[in-house]
Chimera marker file (.cmm) of the C-alpha trace (Angstrom):
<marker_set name="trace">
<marker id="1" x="36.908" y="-84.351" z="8.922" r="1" g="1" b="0" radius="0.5"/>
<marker id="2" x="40.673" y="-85.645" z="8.504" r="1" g="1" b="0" radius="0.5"/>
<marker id="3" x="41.507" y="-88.795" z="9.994" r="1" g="1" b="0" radius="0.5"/>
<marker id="4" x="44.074" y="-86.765" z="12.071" r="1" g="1" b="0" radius="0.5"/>
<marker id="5" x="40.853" y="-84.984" z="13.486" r="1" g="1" b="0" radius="0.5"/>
<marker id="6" x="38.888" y="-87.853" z="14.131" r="1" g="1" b="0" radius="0.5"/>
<marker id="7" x="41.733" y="-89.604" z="15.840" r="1" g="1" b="0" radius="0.5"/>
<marker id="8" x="41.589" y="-87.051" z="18.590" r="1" g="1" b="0" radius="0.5"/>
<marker id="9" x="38.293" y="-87.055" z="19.140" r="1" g="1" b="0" radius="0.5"/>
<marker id="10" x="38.650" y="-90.673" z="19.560" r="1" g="1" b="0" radius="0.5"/>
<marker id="11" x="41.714" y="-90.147" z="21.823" r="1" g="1" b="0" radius="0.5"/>
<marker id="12" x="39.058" y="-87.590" z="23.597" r="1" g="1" b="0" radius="0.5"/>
<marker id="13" x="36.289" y="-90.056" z="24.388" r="1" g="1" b="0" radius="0.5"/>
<marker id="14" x="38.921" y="-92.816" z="25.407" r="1" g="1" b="0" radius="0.5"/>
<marker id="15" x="40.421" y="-90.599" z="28.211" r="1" g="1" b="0" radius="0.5"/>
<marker id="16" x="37.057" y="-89.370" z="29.598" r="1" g="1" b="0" radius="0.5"/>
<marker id="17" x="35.316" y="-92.492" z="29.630" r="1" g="1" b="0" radius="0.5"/>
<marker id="18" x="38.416" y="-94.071" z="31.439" r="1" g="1" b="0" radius="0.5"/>
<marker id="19" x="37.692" y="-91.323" z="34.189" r="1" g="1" b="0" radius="0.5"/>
<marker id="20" x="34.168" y="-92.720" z="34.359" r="1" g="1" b="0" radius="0.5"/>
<marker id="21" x="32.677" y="-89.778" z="32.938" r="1" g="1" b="0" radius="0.5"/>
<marker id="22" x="29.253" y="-90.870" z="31.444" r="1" g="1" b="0" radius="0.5"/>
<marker id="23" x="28.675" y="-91.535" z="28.141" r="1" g="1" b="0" radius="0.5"/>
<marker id="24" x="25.963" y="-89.527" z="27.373" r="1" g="1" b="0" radius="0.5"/>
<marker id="25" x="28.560" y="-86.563" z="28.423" r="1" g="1" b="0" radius="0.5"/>
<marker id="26" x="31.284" y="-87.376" z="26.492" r="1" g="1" b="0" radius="0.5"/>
<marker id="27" x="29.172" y="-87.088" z="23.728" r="1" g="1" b="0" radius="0.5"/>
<marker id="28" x="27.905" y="-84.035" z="24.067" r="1" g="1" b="0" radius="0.5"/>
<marker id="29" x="31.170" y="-82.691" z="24.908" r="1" g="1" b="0" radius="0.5"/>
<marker id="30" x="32.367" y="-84.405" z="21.474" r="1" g="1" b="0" radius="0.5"/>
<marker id="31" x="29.484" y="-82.520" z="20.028" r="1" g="1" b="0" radius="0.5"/>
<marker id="32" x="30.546" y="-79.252" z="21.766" r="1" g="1" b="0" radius="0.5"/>
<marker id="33" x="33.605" y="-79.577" z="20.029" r="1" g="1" b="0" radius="0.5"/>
<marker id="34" x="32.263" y="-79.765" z="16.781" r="1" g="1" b="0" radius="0.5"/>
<marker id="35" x="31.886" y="-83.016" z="15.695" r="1" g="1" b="0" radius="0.5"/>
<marker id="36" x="27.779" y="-84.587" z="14.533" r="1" g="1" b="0" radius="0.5"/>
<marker id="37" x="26.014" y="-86.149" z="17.282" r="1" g="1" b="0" radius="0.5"/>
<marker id="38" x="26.168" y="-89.365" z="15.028" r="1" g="1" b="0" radius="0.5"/>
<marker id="39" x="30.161" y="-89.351" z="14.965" r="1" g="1" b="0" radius="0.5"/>
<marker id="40" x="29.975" y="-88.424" z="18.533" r="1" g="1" b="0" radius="0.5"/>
<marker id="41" x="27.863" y="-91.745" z="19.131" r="1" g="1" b="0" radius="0.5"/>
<marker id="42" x="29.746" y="-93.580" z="17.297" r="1" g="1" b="0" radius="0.5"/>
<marker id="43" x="32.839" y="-92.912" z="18.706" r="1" g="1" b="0" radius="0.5"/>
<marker id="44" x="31.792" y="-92.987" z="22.358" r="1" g="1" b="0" radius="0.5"/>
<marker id="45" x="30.526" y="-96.363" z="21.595" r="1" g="1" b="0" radius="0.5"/>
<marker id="46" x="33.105" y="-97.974" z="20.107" r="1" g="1" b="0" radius="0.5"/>
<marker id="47" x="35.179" y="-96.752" z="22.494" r="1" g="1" b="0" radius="0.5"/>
<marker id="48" x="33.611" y="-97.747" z="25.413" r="1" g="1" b="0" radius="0.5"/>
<marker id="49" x="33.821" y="-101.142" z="23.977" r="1" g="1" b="0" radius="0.5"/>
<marker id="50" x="37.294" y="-101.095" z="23.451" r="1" g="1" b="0" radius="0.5"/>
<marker id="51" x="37.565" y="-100.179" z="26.990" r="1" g="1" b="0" radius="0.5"/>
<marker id="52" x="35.527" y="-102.743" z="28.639" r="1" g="1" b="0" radius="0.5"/>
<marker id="53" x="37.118" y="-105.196" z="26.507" r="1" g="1" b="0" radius="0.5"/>
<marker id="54" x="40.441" y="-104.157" z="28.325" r="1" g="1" b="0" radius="0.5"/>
<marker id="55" x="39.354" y="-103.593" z="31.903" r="1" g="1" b="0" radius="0.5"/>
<marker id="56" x="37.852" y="-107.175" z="31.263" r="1" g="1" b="0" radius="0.5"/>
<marker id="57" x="41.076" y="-108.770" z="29.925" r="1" g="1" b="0" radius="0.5"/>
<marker id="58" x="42.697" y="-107.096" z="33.190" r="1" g="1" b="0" radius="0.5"/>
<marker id="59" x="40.110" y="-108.369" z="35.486" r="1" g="1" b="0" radius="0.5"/>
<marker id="60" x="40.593" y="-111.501" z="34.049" r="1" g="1" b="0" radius="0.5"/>
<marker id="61" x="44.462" y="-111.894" z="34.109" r="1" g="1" b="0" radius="0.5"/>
<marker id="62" x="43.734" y="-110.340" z="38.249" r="1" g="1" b="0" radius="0.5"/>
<marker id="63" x="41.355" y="-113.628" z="38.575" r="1" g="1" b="0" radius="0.5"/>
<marker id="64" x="43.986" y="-116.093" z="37.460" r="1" g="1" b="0" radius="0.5"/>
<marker id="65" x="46.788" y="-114.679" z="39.305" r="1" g="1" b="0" radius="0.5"/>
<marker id="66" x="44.670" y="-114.873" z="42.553" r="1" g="1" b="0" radius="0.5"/>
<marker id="67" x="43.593" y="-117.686" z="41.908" r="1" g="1" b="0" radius="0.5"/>
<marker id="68" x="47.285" y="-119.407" z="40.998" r="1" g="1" b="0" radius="0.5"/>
<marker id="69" x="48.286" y="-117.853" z="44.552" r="1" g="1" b="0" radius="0.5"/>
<marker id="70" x="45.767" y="-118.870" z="46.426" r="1" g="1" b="0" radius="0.5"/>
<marker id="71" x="46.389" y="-122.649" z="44.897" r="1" g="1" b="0" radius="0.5"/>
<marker id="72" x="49.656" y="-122.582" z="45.273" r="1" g="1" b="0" radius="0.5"/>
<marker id="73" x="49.644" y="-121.008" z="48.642" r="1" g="1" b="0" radius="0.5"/>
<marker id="74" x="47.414" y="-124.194" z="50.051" r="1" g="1" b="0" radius="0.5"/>
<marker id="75" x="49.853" y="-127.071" z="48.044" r="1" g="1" b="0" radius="0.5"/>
<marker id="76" x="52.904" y="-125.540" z="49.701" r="1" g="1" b="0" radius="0.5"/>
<marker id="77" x="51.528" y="-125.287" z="52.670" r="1" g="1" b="0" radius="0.5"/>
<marker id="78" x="49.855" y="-128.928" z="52.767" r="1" g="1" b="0" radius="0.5"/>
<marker id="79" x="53.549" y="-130.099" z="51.014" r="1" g="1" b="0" radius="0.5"/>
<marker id="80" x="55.368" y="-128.503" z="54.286" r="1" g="1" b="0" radius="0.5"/>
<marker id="81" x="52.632" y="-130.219" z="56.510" r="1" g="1" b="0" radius="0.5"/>
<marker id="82" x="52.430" y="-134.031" z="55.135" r="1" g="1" b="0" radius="0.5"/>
<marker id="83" x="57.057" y="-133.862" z="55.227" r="1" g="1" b="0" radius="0.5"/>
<marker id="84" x="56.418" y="-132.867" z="58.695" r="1" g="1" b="0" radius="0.5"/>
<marker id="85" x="54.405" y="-135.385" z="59.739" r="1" g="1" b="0" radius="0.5"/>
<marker id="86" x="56.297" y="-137.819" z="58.532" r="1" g="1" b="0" radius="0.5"/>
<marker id="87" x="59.842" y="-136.773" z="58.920" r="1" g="1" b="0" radius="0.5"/>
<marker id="88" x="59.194" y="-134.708" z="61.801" r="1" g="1" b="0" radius="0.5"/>
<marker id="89" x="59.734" y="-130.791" z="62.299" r="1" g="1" b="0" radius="0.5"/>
<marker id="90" x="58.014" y="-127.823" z="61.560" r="1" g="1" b="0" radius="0.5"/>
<marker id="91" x="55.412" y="-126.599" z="58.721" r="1" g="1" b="0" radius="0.5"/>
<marker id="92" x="54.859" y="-123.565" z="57.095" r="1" g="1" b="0" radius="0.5"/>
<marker id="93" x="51.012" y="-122.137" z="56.773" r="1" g="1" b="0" radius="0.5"/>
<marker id="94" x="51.457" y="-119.692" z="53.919" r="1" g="1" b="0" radius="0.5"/>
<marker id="95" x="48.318" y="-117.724" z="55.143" r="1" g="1" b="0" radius="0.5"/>
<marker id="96" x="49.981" y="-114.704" z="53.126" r="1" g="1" b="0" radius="0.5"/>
<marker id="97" x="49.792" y="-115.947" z="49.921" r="1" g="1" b="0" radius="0.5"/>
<marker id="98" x="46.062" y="-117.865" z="50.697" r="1" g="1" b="0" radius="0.5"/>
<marker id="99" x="44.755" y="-114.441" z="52.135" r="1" g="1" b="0" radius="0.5"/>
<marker id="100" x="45.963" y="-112.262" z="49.222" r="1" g="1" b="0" radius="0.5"/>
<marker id="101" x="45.567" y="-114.631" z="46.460" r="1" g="1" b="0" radius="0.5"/>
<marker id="102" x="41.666" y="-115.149" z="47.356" r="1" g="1" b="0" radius="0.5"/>
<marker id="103" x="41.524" y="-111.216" z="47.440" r="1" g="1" b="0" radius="0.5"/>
<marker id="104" x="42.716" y="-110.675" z="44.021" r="1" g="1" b="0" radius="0.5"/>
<marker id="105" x="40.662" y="-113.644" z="42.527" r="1" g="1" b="0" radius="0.5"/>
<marker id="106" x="37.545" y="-111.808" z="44.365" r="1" g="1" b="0" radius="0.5"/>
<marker id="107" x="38.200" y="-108.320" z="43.100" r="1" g="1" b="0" radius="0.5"/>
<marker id="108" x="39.366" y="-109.726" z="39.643" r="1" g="1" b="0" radius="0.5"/>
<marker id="109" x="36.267" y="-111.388" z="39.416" r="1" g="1" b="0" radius="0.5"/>
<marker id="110" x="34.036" y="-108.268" z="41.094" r="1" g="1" b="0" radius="0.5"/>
<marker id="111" x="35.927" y="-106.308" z="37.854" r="1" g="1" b="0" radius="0.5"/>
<marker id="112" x="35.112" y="-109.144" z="35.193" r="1" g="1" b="0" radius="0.5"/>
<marker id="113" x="31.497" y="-109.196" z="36.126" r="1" g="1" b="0" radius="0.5"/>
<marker id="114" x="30.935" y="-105.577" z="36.242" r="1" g="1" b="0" radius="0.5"/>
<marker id="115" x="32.426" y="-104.935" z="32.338" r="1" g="1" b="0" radius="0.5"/>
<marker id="116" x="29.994" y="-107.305" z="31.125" r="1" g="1" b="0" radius="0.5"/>
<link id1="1" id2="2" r="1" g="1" b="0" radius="0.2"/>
<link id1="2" id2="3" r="1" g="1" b="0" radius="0.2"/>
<link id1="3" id2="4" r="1" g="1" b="0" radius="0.2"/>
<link id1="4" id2="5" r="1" g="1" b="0" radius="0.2"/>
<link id1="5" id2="6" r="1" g="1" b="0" radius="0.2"/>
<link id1="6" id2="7" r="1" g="1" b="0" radius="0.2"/>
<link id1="7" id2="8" r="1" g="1" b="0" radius="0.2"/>
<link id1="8" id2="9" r="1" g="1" b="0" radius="0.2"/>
<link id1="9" id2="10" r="1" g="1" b="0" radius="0.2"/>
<link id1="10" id2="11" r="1" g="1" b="0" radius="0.2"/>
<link id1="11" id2="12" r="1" g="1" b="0" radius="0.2"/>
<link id1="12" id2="13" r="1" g="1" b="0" radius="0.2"/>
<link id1="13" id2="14" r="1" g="1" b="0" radius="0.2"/>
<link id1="14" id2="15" r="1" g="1" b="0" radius="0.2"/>
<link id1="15" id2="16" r="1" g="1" b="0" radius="0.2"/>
<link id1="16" id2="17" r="1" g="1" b="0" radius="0.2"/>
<link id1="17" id2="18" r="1" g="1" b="0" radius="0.2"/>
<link id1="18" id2="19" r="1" g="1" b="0" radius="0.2"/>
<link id1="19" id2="20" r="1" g="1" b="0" radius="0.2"/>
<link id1="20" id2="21" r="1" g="1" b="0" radius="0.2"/>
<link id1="21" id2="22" r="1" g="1" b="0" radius="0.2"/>
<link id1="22" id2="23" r="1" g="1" b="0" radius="0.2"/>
<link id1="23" id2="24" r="1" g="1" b="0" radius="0.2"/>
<link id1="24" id2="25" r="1" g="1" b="0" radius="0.2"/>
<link id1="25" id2="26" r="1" g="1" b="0" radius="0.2"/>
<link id1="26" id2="27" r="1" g="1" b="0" radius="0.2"/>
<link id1="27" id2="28" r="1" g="1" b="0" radius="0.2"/>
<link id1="28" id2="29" r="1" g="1" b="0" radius="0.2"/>
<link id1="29" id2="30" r="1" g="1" b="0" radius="0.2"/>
<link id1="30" id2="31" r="1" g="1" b="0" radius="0.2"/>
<link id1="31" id2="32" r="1" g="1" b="0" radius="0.2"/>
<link id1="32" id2="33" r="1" g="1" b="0" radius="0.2"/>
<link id1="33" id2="34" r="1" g="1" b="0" radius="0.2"/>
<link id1="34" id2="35" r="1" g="1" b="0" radius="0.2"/>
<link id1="35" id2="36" r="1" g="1" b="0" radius="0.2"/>
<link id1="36" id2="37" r="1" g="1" b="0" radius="0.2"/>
<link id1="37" id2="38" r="1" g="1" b="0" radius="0.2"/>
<link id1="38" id2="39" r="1" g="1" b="0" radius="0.2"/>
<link id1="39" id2="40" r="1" g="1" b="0" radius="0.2"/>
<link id1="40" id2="41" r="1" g="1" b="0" radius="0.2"/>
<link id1="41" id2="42" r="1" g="1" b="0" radius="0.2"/>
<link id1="42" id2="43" r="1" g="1" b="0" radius="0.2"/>
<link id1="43" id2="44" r="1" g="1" b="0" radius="0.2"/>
<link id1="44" id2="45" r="1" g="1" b="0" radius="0.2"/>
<link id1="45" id2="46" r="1" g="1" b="0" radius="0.2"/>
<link id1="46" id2="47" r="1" g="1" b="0" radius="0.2"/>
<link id1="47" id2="48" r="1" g="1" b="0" radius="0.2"/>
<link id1="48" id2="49" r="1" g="1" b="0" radius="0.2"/>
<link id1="49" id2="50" r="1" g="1" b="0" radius="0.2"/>
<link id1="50" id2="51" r="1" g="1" b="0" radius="0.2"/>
<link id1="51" id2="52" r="1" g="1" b="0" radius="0.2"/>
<link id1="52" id2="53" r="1" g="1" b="0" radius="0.2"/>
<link id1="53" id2="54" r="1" g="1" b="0" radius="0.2"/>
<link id1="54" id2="55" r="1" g="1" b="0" radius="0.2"/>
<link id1="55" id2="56" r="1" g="1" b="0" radius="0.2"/>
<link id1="56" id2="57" r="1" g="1" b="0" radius="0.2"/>
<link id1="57" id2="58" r="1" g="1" b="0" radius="0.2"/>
<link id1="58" id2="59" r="1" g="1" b="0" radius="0.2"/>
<link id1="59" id2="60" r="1" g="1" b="0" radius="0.2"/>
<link id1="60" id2="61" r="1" g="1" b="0" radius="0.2"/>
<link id1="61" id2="62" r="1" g="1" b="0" radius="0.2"/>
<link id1="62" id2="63" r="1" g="1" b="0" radius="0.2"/>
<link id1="63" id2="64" r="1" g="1" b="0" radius="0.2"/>
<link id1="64" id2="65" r="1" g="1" b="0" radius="0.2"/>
<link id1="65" id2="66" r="1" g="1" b="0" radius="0.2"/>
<link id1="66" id2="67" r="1" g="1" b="0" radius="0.2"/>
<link id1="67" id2="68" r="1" g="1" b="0" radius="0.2"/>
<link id1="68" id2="69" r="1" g="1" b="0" radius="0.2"/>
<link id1="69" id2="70" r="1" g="1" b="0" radius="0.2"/>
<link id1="70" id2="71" r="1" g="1" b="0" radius="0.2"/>
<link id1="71" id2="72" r="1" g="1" b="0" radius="0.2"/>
<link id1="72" id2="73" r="1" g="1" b="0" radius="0.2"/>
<link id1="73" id2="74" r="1" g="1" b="0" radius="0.2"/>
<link id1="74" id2="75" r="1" g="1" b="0" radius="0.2"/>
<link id1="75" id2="76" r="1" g="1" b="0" radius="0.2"/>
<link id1="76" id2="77" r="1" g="1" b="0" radius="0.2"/>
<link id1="77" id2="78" r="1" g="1" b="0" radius="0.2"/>
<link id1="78" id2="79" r="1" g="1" b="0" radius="0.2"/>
<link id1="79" id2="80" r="1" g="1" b="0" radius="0.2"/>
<link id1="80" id2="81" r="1" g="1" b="0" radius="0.2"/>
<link id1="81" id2="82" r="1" g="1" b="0" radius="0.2"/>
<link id1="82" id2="83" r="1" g="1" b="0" radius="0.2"/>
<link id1="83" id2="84" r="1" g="1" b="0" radius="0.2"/>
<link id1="84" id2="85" r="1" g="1" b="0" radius="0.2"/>
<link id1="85" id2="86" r="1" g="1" b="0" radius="0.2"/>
<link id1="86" id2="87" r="1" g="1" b="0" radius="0.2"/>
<link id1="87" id2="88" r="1" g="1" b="0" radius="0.2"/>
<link id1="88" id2="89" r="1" g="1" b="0" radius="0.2"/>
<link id1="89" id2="90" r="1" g="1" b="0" radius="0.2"/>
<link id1="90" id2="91" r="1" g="1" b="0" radius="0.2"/>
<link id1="91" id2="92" r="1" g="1" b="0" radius="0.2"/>
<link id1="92" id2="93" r="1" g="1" b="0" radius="0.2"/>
<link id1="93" id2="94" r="1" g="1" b="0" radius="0.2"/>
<link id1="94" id2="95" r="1" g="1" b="0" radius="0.2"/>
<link id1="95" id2="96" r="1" g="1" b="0" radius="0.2"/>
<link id1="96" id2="97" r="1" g="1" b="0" radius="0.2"/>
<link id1="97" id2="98" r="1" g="1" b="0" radius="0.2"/>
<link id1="98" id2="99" r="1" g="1" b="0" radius="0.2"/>
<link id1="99" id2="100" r="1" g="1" b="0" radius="0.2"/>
<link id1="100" id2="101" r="1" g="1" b="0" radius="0.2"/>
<link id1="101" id2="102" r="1" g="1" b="0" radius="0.2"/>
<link id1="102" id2="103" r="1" g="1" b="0" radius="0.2"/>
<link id1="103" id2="104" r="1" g="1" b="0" radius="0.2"/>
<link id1="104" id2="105" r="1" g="1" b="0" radius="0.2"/>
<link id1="105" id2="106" r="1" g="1" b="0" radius="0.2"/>
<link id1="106" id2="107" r="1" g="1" b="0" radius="0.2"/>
<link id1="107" id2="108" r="1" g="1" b="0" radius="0.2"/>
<link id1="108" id2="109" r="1" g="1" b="0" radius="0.2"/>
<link id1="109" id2="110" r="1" g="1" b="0" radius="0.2"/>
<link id1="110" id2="111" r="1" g="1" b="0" radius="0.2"/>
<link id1="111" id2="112" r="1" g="1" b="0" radius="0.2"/>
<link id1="112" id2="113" r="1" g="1" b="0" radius="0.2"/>
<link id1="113" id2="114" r="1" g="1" b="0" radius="0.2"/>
<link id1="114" id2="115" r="1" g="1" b="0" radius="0.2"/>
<link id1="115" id2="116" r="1" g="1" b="0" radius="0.2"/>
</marker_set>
């Protein structure tokens, strides 16, 4: 096999397993396509390492984002509260940014765990 050749098939088992399509099945399709059942597990495995690696990365940077949001989001809004209680006025409750930023930090971390 050329390394051309096993390139695809490694191209092959990254897109299929990033449609969630079993691994078990990508490697028989690998196989179906000509390749040994042990190249075919090999290459479904390290890919779906390489993969989890990234979703995890991406769940992670999702978590910290949410979470920078969310923090910033209450400091603002407590900021805006304490100068108007002391100078007088109005405050802002940035409810958006709470709201949205605890959303992302729970799915980012709902992602993280589940590419364990």
């Amino acid at each position: 096999m050329t390394k051309e050749e096993a390139l695809g098939f490694y191209r092959y088992a990254a897109g299929e397993l990033a449609r969630n399509k079993p691994p078990v099945l990508v490697e028989k399709l690998l196989v179906s396509q000509g390749t040994s059942p042990e190249f075919a597990h090999r290459a479904v495995t390290e890919t779906n390492k390489a993969l989890k690696k990234v979703r995890r990365e991406k769940a992670k940077k999702r978590m910290i984002r949410g979470l920078l949001l969310t923090v910033g989001g209450i400091i603002v809004t407590v900021l805006t509260y304490m100068f108007a209680s002391q100078l007088g006025g109005t405050y802002f409750i940035f409810y958006g940014a709470i709201i949205f930023g605890f959303i992302d930090f729970i799915v980012g971390l709902v992602g993280w765990i589940a590419d364990r």
